[in-house]
DRENPAPA-934336 format. One record per residue (C-alpha): residue in one letter; x, y, z. Coordinates in pm, whole numbers, padded with zeros to 5 digits, always signed. Each point is the difference from the previous one (the first is absolute). Layout:
<sites>
AXYZ ...
</sites>
This chain:
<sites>
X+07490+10790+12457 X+00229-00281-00130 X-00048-00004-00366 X+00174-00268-00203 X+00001-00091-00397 X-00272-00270-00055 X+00199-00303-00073 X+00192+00087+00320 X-00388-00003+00210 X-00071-00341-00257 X+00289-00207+00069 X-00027+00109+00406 X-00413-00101-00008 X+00112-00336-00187 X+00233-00084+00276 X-00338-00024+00240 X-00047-00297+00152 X+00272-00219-00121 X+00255-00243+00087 X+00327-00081-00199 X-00106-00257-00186 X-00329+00134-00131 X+00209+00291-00125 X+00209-00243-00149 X-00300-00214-00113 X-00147+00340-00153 X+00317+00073-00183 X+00050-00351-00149 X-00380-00002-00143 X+00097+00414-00164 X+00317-00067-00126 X+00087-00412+00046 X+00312+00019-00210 X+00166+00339+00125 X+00330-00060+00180 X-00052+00035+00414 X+00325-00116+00114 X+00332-00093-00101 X+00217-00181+00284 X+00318-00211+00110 X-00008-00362+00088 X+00237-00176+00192 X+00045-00244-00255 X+00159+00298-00197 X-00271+00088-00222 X-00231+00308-00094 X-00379-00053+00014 X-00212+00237-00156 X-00374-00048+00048 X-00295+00171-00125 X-00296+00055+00202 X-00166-00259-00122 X+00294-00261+00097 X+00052+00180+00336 X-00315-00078+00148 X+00029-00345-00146 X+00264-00044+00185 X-00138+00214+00279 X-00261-00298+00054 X+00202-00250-00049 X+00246+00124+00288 X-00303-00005+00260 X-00082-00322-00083 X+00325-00107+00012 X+00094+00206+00401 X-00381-00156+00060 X+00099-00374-00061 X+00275+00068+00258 X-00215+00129+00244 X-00011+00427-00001 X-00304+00100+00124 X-00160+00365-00050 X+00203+00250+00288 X+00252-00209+00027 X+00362+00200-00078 X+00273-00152-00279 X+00383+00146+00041 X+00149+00058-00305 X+00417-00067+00051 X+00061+00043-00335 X+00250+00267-00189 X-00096+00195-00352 X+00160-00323-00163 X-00312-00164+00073 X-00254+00304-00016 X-00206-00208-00244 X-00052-00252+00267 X-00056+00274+00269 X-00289+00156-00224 X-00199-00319-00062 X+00009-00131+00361 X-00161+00328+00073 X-00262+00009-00236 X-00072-00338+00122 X-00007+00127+00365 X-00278+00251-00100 X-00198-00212-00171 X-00018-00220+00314 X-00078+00304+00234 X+00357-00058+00120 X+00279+00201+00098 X+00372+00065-00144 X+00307+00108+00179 X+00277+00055-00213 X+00331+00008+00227 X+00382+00197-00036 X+00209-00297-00137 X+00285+00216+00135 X-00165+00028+00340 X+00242-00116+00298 X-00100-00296+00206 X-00187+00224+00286 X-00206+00195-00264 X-00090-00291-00180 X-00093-00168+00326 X-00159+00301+00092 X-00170-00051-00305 X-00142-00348-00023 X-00125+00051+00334 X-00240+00285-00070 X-00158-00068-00265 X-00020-00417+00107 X+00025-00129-00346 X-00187-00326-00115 X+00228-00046-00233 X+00347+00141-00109 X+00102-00006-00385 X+00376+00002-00081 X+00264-00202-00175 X+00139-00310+00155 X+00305+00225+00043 X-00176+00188+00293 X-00286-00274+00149 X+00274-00072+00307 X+00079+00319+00096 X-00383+00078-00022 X-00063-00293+00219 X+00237+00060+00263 X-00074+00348+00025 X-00415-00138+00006 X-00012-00369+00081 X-00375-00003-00063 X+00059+00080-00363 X-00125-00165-00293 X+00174+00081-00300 X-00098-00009-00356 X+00334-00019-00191 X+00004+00147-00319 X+00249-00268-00119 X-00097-00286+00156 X-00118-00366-00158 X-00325+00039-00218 X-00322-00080+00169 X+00193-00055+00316 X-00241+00156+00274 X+00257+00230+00119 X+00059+00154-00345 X-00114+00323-00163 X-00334-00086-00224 X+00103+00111-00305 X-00300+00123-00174 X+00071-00117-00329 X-00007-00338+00129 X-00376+00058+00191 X-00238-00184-00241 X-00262-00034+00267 X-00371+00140-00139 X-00188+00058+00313 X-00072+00384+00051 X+00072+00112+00341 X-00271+00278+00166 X+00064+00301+00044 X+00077+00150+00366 X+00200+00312-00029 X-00127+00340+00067 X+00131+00322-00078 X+00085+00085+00352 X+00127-00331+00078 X+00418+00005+00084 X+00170-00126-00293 X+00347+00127+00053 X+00254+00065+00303 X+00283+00201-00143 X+00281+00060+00290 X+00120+00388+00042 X+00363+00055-00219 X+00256-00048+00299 X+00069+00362+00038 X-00088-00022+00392 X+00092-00188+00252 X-00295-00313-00008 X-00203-00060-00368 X-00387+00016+00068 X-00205-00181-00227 X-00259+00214-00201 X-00346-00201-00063 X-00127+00078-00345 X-00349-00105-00126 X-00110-00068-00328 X-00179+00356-00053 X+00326+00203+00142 X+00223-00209-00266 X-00229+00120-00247 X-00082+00334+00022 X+00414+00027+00041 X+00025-00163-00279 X-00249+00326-00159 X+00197+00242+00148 X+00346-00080-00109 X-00133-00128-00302 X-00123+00360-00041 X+00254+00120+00121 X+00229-00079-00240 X-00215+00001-00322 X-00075-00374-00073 X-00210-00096-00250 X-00136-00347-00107 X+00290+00064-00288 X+00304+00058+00220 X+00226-00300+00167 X+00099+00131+00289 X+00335-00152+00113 X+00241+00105+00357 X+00266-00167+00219 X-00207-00099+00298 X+00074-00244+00258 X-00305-00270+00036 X+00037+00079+00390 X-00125+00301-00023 X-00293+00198-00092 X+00125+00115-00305 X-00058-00345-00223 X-00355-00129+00205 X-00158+00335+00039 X+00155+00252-00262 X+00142-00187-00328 X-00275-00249-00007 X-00295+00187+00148 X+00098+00296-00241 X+00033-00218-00291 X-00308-00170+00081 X-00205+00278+00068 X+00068+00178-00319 X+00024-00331-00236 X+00331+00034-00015 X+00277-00240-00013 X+00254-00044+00307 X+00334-00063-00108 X+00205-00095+00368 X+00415-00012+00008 X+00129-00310+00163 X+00263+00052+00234 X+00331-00101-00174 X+00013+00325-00267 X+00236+00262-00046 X-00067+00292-00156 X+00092-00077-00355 X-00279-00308+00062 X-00209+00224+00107 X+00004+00221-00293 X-00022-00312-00257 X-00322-00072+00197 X-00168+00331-00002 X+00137-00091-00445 X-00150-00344-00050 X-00325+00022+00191 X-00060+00329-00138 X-00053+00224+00326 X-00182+00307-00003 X-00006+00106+00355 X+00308-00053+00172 X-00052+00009+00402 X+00306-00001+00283 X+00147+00150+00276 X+00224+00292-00017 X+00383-00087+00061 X-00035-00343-00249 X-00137+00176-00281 X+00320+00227+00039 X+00229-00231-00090 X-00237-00169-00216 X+00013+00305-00258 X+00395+00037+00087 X-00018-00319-00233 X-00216+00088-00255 X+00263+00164-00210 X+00235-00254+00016 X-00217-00255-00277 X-00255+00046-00229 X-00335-00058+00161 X-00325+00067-00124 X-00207+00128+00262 X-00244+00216-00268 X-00279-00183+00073 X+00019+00186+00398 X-00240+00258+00028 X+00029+00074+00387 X+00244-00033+00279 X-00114-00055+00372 X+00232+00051+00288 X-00050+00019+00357 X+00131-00117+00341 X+00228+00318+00030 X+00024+00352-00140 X+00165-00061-00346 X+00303+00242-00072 X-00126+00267-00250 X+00360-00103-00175 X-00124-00348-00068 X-00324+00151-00078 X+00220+00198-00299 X+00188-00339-00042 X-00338-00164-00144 X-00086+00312-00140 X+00286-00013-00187 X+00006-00346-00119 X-00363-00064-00003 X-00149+00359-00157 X-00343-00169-00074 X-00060-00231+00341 X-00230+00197+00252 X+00139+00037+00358 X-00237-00064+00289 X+00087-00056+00359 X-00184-00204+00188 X-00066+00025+00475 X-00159-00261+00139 X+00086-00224+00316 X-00105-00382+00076 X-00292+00092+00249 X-00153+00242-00288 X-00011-00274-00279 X+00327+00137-00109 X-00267+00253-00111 X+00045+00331+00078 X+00144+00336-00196 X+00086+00098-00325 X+00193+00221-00229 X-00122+00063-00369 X+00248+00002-00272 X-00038+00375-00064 X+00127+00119+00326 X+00328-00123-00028 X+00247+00121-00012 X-00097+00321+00146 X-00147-00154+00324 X+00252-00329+00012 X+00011-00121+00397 X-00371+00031+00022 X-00217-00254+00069 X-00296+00158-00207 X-00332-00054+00081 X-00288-00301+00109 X-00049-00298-00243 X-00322-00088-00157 X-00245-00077+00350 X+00220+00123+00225 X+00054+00321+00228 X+00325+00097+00216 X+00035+00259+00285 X+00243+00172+00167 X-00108+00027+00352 X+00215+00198+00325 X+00078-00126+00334 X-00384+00042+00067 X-00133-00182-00267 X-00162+00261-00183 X+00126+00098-00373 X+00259+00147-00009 X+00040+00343-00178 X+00160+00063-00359 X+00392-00076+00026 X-00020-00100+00316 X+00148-00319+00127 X-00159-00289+00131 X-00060-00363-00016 X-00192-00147-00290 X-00336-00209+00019 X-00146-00178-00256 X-00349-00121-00069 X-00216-00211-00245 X-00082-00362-00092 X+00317-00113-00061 X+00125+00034+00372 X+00079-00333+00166 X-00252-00134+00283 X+00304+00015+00253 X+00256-00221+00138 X-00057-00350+00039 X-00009-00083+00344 X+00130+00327+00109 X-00340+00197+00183 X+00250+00267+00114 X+00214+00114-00287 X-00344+00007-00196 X-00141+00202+00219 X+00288+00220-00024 X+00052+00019-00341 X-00379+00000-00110 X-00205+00273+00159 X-00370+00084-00115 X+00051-00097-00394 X+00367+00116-00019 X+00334-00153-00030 X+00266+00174+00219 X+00285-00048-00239 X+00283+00105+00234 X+00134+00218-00310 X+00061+00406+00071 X-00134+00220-00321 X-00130+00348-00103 X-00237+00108-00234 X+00111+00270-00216 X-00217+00273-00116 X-00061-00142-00324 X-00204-00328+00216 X+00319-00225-00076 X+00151-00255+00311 X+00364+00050+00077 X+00147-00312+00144 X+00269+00152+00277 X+00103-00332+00175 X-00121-00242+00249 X-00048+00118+00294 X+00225-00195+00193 X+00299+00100-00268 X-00045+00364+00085 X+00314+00119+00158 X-00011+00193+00321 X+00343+00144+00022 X-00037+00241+00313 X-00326+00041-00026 X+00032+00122-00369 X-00192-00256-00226 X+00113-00073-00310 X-00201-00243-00294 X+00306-00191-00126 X-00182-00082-00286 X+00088+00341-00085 X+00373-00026+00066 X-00002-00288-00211 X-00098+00182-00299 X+00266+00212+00044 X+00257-00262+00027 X-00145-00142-00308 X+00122+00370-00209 X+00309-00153+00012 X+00118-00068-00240 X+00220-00341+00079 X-00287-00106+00234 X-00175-00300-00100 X-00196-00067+00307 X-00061+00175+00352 X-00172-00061+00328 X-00009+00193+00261 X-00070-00124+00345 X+00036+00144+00359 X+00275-00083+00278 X-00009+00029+00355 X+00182+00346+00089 X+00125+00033+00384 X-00079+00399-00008 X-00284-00026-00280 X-00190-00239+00059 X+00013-00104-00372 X+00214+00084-00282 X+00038-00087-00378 X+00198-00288-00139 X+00013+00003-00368 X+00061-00324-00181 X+00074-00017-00413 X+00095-00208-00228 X+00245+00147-00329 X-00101-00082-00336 X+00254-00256-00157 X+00350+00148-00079 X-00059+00282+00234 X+00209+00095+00328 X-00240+00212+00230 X+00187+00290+00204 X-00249+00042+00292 X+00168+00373+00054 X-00136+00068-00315 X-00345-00160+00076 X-00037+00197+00320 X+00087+00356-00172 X-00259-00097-00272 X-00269-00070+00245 X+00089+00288+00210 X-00068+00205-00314 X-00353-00159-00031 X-00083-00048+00370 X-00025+00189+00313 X+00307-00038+00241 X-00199-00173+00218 X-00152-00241-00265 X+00358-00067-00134 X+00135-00336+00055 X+00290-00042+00272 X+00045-00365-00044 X+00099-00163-00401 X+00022-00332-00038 X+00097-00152-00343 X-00192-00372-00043 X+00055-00247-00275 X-00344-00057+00024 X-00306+00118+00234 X-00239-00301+00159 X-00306-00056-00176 X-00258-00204-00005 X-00111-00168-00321 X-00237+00296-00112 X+00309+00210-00007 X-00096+00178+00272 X+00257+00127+00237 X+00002-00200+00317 X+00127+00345+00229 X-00042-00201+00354 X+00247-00262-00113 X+00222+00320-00139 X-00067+00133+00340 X+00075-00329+00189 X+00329-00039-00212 X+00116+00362+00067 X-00059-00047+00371 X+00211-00368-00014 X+00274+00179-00194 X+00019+00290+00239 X-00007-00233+00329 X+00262-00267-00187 X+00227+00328-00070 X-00037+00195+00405 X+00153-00396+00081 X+00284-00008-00174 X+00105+00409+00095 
</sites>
């Protein structure tokens, strides 16, 4: 039997039947003057709204997209960075309240992926700075673009919603299952999909990482996520939202000093990012006085965080909770987590499901798979996405009779926890010994001069496969890859061992932080051809 505490089975029943903005419309009417989100303009300012202002300005934005003609299932692309996140929010709220559609896009996306872009999702209109509208158009002639900084009350600019004065009250026509979001896969393979979210699976994400990570309607709940992915539509806000909280979101032009004077002058309490930036982020922390009391609880995710930066906060942050936090784009970002109290002792794992959802590890068969045995994880419950837009195929692939094949390998250890082990395609076949390189990594990262590590595999003549090793030194630090390989041969079986070292100034990422290991493949591969020329 599934037993959970009673607010947990109150705020999930609440949930029933809604869209986004009746949430939002329920939250302004309980708490009208309790900060929802705090956001970057591109005109350089900070707007903090309540809930009360939000939807204000929530119905102000669909009347605004409305007078320019954005019907209900019709799709707007957001080409907008963090420095406009503020603008990126409203437009969407004003999408759902028309029964519309977002699509925020990469801003950093190359010509063909952006083209590959526009084209799927068949935008009916495209919001971005004047900066951007040609390259928009001539990758998408049909485009119509609503520029952010364009003349006011021109038809082709952004309705800025503190200008709508208009009093009619537009119907209602969303329902909860209707697709309200297309949020395009991170990059890490070859072609991005886009994942179709509806306005019940952005809520009950927004329950699960909310509980997930301990919100309350007294927490502001603050991260460095770009708007182009799910992190800011379906985690920050959702989360906040959910919980009547407050979603503080970074814009895109902060180092990690700004980030800290954030988290000081909004007055964070739950601090949410990915692993590798919230390293250096607390490499900083010592070096001024900051005053992050007020944080109660850190998040991390995206990666297996380094039980030394795990000590790091530890250290520096004695009375901050750690949590970390699984989840993928096609599962809400819902998915897994760790509680506070099992760390440090069970650092690396993934933990257990979030509030409403459930996670397998199934074989080669499809059937569970048994205690510490590996396999690949599914996930189910009502924050899964409804598939890929316009994709029959990979949906049927990926979602199979209520579950989400994530792709991911794991165990379950004997104590019901999920061990992330790597993706399945980064599993290293080296003579048909397999190696997780996740767990090389983690032996790299012991280190001590290490600051980051990938490991990837190469195309071996004999092998089949073998292991490349990529790092980057922390500053002031010359690494002796001799030295690396007899450490790691200490920790790792011979076979396991890296052959290859590479020392990087930095490893490709994309803006998540996560480590982009086909482009660290793809570059290995040029530099290997580029150097069998020249000999």
């Amino acid at each position: 039997m599934d037993v959970r505490p009673a607010d947990e089975l109150n705020r999930y029943g609440e949930l029933h039947g809604l869209t986004v903005p009746a949430l939002l419309r329920r939250r302004a009417a309980q708490a009208p003057f309790k900060l929802a989100l705090s956001a970057h303009s591109h005109r350089g300012h900070r707007d903090r709204l309540s809930y009360a202002q939000l939807v204000i300005r929530m119905e102000a934005m669909a009347r605004g997209l409305s007078s320019r003609g954005l019907k209900a299932g019709e799709r707007v692309a957001l080409f907008v960075s963090n420095q406009a996140v503020r603008e990126a929010v409203l437009t969407a709220l004003g999408c759902w309240r028309l029964g519309a559609i977002v699509s925020p896009l990469n801003v950093r996306a190359s010509d063909d992926e952006l083209r590959h872009a526009l084209a799927l999702v068949e935008p009916a209109f495209v919001v971005c700075m004047r900066a951007e509208a040609a390259r928009v158009g001539a990758l998408y002639p049909v485009a119509r673009v609503l520029l952010l900084d364009g003349p006011a009350a021109a038809a082709d600019t952004w309705p800025e919603p503190e200008a709508e004065f208009h009093a009619a009250v537009l119907p209602e026509v969303a329902r909860p299952e209707d697709p309200s979001v297309l949020l395009f896969t991170s990059g890490t393979t070859a072609r991005s999909k886009a994942v179709t979210h509806c306005h019940r699976s952005q809520l009950y994400c927004g329950h699960a990482i909310g509980g997930a990570v301990g919100l309350t309607d007294q927490d502001t709940y603050q991260g460095a996520w770009p708007v182009y992915t799910s992190s800011v539509l379906n985690m920050a806000c959702m989360a906040a939202w959910v919980s009547g909280a407050g979603a503080v979101l970074e814009p895109s032009v902060l180092d990690n000093a700004g980030r800290l004077r954030l988290i000081e002058t909004e007055g964070t309490t739950v601090y949410h990012g990915v692993t590798s930036p919230l390293n250096f982020m607390i490499d900083e922390y010592p070096n001024a006085a900051y005053d992050l009391s007020r944080v109660r609880r850190l998040g991390y995710g995206g990666a297996a965080m380094p039980a030394e930066v795990i000590a790091k906060f530890r250290r520096h942050l004695p009375w901050v909770d750690q949590v970390h936090i699984w989840g993928m784009t096609e599962t809400g970002p819902a998915g897994t987590v760790l509680a506070p109290w099992f760390l440090p002792r069970k650092a690396g794992c993934i933990g257990v499901a979030q509030p409403g959802c459930a996670v397998r590890v199934i074989g080669e068969d499809g059937q569970p798979a048994a205690p510490g045995e590996s396999g690949e994880i599914v996930f189910s419950g009502p924050s899964a996405a409804l598939g890929y837009w316009r994709n029959p195929e990979a949906t049927a692939e990926a979602f199979v009779d209520g579950w989400v094949r994530t792709g991911d390998i794991g165990r379950i250890d004997d104590e019901g926890h999920l061990h992330f082990v790597d993706r399945k395609k980064d599993i290293i076949n080296r003579g048909g010994l397999k190696i997780a390189s996740a767990a090389v990594e983690e032996a790299i990262y012991r280190f001590a001069g290490v600051a980051e590590a990938a490991v990837v595999a190469v195309p071996h003549a004999g092998l089949g496969e073998d292991i490349a090793a990529c790092v980057v030194a922390r500053p002031g630090v010359a690494l002796d890859t001799a030295a690396l390989r007899a450490h790691c041969a200490g920790l790792l079986a011979d076979f396991a061992t890296p052959r290859q070292w590479h020392v990087l100034e930095a490893l490709p990422k994309n803006p998540m932080g996560k480590i982009l290991k086909r482009e660290l493949r793809e570059q290995l591969l040029a530099a290997t051809k580029a150097h069998a020329h020249v000999d």
